[in-house]
C-alpha positions as CSV (number, residue, x, y, z in Angstrom):
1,X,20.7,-8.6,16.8
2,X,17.7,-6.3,15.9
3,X,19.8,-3.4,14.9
4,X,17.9,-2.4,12.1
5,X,14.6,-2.9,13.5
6,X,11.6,-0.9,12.3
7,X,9.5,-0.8,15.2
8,X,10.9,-0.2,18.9
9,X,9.0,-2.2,21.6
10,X,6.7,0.5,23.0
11,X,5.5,1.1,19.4
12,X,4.9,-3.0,19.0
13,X,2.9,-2.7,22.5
14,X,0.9,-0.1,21.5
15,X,-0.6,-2.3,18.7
16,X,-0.2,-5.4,20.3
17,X,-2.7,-3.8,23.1
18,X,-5.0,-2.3,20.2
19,X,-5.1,-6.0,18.7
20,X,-6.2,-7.3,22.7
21,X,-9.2,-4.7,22.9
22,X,-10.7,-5.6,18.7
23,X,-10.8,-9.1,20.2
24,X,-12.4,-8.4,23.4
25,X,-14.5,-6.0,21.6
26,X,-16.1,-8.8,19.2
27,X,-15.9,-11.4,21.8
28,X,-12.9,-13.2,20.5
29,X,-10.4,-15.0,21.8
30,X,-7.8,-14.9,19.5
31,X,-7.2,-14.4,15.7
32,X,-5.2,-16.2,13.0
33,X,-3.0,-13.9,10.9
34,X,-1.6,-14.5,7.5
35,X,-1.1,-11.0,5.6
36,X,3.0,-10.0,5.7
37,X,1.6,-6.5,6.3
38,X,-0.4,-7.9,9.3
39,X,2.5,-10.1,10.6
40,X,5.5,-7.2,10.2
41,X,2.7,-4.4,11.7
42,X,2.9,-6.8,14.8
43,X,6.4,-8.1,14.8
44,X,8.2,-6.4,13.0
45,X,9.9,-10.1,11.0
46,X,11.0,-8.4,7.3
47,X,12.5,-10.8,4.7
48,X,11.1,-12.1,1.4
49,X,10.0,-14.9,2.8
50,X,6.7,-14.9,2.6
51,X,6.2,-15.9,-0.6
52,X,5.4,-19.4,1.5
53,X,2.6,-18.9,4.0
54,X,3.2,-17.9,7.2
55,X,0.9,-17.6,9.9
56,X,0.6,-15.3,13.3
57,X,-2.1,-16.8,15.9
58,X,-2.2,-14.1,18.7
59,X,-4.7,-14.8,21.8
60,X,-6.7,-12.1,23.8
61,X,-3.9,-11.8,26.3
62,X,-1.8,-10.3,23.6
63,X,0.7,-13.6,23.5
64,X,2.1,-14.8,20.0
65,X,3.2,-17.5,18.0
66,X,4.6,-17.4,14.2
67,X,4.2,-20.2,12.1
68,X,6.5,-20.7,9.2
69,X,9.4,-22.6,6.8
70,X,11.7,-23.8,9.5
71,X,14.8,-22.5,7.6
72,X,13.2,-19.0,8.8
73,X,14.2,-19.1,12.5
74,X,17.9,-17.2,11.8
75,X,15.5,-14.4,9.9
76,X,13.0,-14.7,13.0
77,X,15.2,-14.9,15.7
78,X,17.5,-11.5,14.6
79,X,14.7,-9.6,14.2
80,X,11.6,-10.6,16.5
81,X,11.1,-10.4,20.2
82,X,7.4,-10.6,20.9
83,X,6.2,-13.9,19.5
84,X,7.3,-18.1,20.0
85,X,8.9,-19.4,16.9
86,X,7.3,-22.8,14.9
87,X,9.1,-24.2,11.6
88,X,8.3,-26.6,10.0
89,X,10.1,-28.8,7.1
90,X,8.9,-28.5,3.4
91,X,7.8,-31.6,4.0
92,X,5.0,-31.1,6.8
93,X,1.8,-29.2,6.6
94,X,2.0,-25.8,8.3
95,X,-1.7,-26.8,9.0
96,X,-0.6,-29.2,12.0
97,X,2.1,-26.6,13.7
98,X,-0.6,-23.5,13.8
99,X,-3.0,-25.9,15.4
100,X,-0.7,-26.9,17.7
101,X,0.6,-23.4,18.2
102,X,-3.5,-22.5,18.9
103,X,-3.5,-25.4,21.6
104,X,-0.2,-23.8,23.6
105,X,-2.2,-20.4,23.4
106,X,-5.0,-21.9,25.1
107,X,-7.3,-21.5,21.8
108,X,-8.5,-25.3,22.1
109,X,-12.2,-25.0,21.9
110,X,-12.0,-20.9,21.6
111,X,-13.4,-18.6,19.1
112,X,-11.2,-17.7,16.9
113,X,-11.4,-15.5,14.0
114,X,-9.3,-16.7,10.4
115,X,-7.9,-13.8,8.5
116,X,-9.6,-15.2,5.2
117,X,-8.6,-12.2,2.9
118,X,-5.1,-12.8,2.5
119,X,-3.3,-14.0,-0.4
120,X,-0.5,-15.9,1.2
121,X,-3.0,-18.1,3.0
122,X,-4.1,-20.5,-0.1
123,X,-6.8,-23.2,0.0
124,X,-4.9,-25.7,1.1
125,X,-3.4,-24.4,4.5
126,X,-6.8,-22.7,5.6
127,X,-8.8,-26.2,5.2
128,X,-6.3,-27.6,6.9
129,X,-6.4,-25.5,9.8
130,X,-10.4,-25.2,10.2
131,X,-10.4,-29.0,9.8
132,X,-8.0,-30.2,12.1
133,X,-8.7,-27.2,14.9
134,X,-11.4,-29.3,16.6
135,X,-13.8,-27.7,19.2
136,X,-13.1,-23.8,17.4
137,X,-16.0,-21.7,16.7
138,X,-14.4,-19.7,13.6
139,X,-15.5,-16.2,12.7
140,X,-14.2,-13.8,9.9
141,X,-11.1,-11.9,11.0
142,X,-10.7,-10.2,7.9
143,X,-10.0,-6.3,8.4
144,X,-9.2,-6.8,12.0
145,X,-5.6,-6.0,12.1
146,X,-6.0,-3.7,8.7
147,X,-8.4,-1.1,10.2
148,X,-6.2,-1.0,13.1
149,X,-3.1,0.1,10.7
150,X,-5.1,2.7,8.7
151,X,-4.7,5.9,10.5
152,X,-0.6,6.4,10.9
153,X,1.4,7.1,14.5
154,X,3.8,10.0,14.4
155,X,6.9,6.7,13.5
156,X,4.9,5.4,10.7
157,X,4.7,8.7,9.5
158,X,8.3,9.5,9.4
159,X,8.9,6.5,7.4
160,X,6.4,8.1,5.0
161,X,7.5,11.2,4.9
162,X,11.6,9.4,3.8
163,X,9.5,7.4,1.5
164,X,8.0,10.4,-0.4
165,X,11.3,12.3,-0.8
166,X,12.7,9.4,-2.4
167,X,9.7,9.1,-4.7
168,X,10.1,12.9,-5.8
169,X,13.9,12.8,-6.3
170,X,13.5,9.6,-8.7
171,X,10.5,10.8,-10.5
172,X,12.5,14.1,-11.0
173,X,15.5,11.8,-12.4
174,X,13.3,10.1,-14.5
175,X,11.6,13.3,-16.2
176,X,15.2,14.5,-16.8
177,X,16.1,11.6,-18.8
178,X,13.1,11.5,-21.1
179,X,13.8,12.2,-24.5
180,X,13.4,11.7,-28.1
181,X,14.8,8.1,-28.4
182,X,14.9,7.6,-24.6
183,X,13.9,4.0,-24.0
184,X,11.6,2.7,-20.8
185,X,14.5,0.4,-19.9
186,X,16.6,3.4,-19.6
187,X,13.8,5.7,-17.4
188,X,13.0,2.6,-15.4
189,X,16.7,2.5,-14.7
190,X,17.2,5.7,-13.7
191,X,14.1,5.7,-11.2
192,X,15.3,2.8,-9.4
193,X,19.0,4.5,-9.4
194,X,18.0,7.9,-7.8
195,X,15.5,6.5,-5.7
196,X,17.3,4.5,-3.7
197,X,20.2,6.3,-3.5
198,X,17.7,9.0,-2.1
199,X,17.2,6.7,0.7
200,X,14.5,3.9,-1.2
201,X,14.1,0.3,-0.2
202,X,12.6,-2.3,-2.5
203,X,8.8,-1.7,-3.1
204,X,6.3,-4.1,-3.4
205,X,4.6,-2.6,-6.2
206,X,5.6,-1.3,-9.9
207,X,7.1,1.3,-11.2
208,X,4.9,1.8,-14.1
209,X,6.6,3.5,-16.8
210,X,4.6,3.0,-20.4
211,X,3.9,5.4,-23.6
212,X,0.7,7.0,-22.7
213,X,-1.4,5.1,-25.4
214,X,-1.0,2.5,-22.9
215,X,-2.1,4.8,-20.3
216,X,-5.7,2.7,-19.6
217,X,-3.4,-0.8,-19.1
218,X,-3.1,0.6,-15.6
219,X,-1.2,-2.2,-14.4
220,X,1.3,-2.5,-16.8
221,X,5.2,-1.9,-16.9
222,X,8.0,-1.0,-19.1
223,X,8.6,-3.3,-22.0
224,X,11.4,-2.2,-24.3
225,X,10.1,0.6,-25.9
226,X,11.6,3.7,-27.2
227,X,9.6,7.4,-27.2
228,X,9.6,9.7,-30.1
229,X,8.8,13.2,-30.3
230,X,4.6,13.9,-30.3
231,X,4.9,10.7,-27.9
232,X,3.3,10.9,-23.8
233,X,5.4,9.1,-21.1
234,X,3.2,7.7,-18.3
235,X,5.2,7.7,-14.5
236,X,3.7,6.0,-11.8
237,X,6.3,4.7,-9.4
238,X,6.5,4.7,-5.0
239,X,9.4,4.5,-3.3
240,X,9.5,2.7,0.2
241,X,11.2,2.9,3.4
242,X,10.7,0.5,6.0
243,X,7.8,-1.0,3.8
244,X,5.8,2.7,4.5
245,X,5.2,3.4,0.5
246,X,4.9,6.8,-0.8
247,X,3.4,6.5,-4.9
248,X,3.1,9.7,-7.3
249,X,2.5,9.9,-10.7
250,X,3.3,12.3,-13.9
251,X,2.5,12.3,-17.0
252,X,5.3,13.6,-20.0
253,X,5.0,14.9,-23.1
254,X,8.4,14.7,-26.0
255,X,9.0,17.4,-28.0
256,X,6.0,18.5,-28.2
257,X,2.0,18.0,-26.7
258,X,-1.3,17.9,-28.8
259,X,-3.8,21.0,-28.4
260,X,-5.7,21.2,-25.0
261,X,-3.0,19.8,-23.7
262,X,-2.0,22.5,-20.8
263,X,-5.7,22.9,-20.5
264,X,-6.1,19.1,-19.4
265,X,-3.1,19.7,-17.1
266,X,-5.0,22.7,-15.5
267,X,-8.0,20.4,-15.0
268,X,-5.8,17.3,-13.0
269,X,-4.2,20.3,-10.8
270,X,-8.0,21.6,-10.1
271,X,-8.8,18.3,-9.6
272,X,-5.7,17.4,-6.8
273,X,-6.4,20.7,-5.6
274,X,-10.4,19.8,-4.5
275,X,-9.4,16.1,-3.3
276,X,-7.0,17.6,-1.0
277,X,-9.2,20.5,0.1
278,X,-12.3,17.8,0.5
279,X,-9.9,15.5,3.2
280,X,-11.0,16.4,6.4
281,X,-10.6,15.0,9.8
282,X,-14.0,13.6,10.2
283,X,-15.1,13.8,7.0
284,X,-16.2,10.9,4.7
285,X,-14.0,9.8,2.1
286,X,-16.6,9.8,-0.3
287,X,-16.3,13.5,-0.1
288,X,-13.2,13.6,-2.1
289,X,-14.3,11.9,-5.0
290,X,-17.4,14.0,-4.9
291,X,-15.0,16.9,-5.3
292,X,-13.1,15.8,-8.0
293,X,-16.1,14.7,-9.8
294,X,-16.9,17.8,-9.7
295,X,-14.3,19.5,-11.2
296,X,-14.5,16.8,-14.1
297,X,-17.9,18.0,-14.7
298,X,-17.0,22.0,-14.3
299,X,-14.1,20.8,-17.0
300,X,-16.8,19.4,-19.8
301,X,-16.7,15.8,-18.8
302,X,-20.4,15.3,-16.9
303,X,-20.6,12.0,-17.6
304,X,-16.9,10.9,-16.6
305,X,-16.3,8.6,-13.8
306,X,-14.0,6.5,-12.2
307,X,-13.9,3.7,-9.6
308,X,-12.3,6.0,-7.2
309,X,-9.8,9.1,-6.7
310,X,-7.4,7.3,-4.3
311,X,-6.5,4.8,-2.0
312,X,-5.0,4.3,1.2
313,X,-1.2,3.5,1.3
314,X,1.0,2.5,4.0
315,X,2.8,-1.5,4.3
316,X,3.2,-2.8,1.5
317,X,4.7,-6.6,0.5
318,X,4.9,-7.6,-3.3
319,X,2.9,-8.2,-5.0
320,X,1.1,-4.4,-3.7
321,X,1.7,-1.0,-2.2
322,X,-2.0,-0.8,-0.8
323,X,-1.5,-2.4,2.4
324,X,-2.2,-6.0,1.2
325,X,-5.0,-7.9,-1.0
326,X,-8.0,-5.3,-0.2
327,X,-8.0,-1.5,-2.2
328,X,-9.4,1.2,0.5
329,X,-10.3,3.8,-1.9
330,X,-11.8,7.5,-2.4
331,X,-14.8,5.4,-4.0
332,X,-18.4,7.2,-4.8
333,X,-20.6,8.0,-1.6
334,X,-17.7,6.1,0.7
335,X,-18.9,6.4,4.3
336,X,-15.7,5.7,5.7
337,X,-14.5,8.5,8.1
338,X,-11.8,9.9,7.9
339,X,-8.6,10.3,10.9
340,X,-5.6,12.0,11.8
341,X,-2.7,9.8,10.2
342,X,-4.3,8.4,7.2
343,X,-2.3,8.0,4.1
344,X,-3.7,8.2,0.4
345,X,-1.9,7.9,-2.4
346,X,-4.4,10.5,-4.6
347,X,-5.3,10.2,-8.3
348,X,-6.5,13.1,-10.5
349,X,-6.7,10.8,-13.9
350,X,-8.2,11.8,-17.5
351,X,-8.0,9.6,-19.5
352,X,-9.8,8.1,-23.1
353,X,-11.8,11.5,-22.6
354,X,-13.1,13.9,-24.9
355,X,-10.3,16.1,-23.7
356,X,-6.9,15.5,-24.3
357,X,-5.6,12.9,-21.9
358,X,-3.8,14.0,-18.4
359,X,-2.7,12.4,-14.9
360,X,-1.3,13.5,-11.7
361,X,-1.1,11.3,-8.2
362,X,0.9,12.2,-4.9
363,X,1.2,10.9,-1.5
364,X,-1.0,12.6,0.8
365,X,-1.8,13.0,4.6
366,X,-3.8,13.8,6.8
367,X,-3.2,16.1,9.2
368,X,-4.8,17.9,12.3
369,X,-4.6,21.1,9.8
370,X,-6.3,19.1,6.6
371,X,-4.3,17.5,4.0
372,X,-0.7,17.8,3.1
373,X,0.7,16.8,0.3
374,X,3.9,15.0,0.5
375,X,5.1,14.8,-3.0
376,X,5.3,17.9,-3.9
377,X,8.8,18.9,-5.0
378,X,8.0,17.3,-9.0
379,X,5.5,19.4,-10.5
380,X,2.4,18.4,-11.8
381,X,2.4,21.3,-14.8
382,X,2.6,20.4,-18.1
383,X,6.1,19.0,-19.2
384,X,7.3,19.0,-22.5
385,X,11.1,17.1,-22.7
């Protein structure tokens, strides 16, 4: 079948080789995968299913085996080409079939590295596999696949790019509808209405839609609420298309905003403006938040800080749009270097300052040229509904 599938197979080969040379580089001889991003980056298997754990053991010569529910195998068969299928019943330990699948890969006796950092892998399936894997020398394989999937290809970045245009049209749907006596069930509506008929699939991650007095709950959701006039409307919300998410976020005033208010929107913009301009190919990322610290301290808040100014973006499987468990972020003095292809969503966030309280976020790239931003079509000015 495979006629809607994400990746064709010189893209899957491309990673599948950049997989073979990590583990040869750190003396390994295969690796135990259990994040969705990890598992889809490699095969390109897309469902819901991974609420229940599945598991990817891939040797150094680049062969694969997928361990999962046996009811999966319609789902794994449509869609995957590159990798031998194990199911197992609800009532046997996936524990037993990845060993066994790490004997037919010739991994008896290996050393092997566990993706530990997923959470899809629980307690119970990874003591079962280090226990019953007899003769393994285990090492950490956390990161090994992610690092791989940080800097985009020119595919991966097309999806973005269709991710980010649906973002923009819903967010601009959503700041249309806000009114006096607008409810959040109504805005959140009419996001995930315009946004996918702009081309969005189901994200793993929010939207956020709250009155701004909630603003510092940053992980909280709409929740029957209706906005008044003198009220702020906070928008954070990603749109996704072949799991590539593109977030943004605005922040509305209705009817009318308190004093300082365009000034605080002037200060987010200066502050988007100097992560962007700080994003360079080669540079640390680190330097970005160094920028926009900077422009919170030019703006009369020297002591403000935050954990970071942005985060990487890419795959993304519920319950997340930041690639999986881990938060790659814009952080203070990060030494991480920075590539062609990466993808951030940036965050230029005042908020329970002694100024009045503003927000702006967009998807942005990096490109050859520096960085580009590719939500751009909403703006980021002050907007009074």
């Amino acid at each position: 079948m495979i006629e809607h599938a994400p990746f064709p197979k010189d893209e899957l080969d491309r990673r599948i080789n950049r997989v073979k040379a990590a583990l040869a580089e750190q003396d390994l001889d295969g690796v135990v995968i259990a994040s969705p991003e990890n598992i889809y980056y490699l095969t390109g298997m897309d469902h819901w299913g991974f609420f229940a754990a599945h598991v990817l053991v891939v040797n150094r010569d680049g062969e694969m085996a997928l361990i999962c529910r046996a009811m999966e195998k319609i789902t794994f068969d449509n869609q995957v080409r590159n990798a031998r299928f194990y199911g197992h019943q609800d009532h046997e330990e996936l524990s037993d079939y990845v060993v066994q699948a790490m004997k037919d890969l010739g991994l008896s006796g290996g050393r092997v590295a566990l993706e530990r950092r997923s959470l899809f892998l629980h307690l119970h399936h990874a003591e079962g596999i280090l226990a019953k894997a007899e003769g393994v020398e285990w090492a950490d394989g956390s990161g090994l696949v992610d690092n791989l999937r940080q800097a985009k290809s020119p595919l991966e970045i097309e999806y973005t790019r269709k991710a980010a245009k649906a973002a923009d049209v819903g967010m601009s749907a959503c700041i249309d509808l806000i009114r006096d006596g607008a409810t959040d069930y109504e805005i959140a509506a009419e996001y995930m209405r315009a946004s996918t008929l702009a081309g969005s699939e189901p994200t793993g991650f929010g939207p956020f839609i709250r009155p701004a007095t909630r603003s510092g709950e940053e992980h909280t959701t709409w929740r029957g609420e209706t906005f008044r006039n003198g009220d702020a409307v906070f928008l954070e919300n990603a749109a996704s298309y072949r799991k590539y998410h593109a977030p943004m976020g605005r922040l509305v005033h209705v009817g009318s905003a308190p004093e300082g208010a365009e000034k605080s929107a002037e200060l987010a913009m200066d502050g988007m403006k100097a992560i962007c301009a700080a994003l360079k190919v080669g540079g640390k990322a680190g330097d970005a938040y160094a920028a926009w610290r900077e422009v919170a301290a030019s703006g009369g808040l020297a002591d403000y800080e935050r954990h970071h100014c942005g985060y990487m973006v890419g795959i993304g499987f519920s319950p997340s749009w930041t690639g999986g468990s881990m938060v790659t972020s814009l952080f203070p003095r990060s030494e991480r270097t920075l590539e062609v292809g990466m993808v951030f969503h940036a965050h230029s966030w005042f908020t329970n300052t002694d100024v009045v309280d503003y927000f702006i976020s967009n998807t942005v790239i990096l490109t050859e040229d520096g960085a580009e931003v590719l939500t751009a079509t909403t703006p980021e000015s002050l907007v009074i509904k």
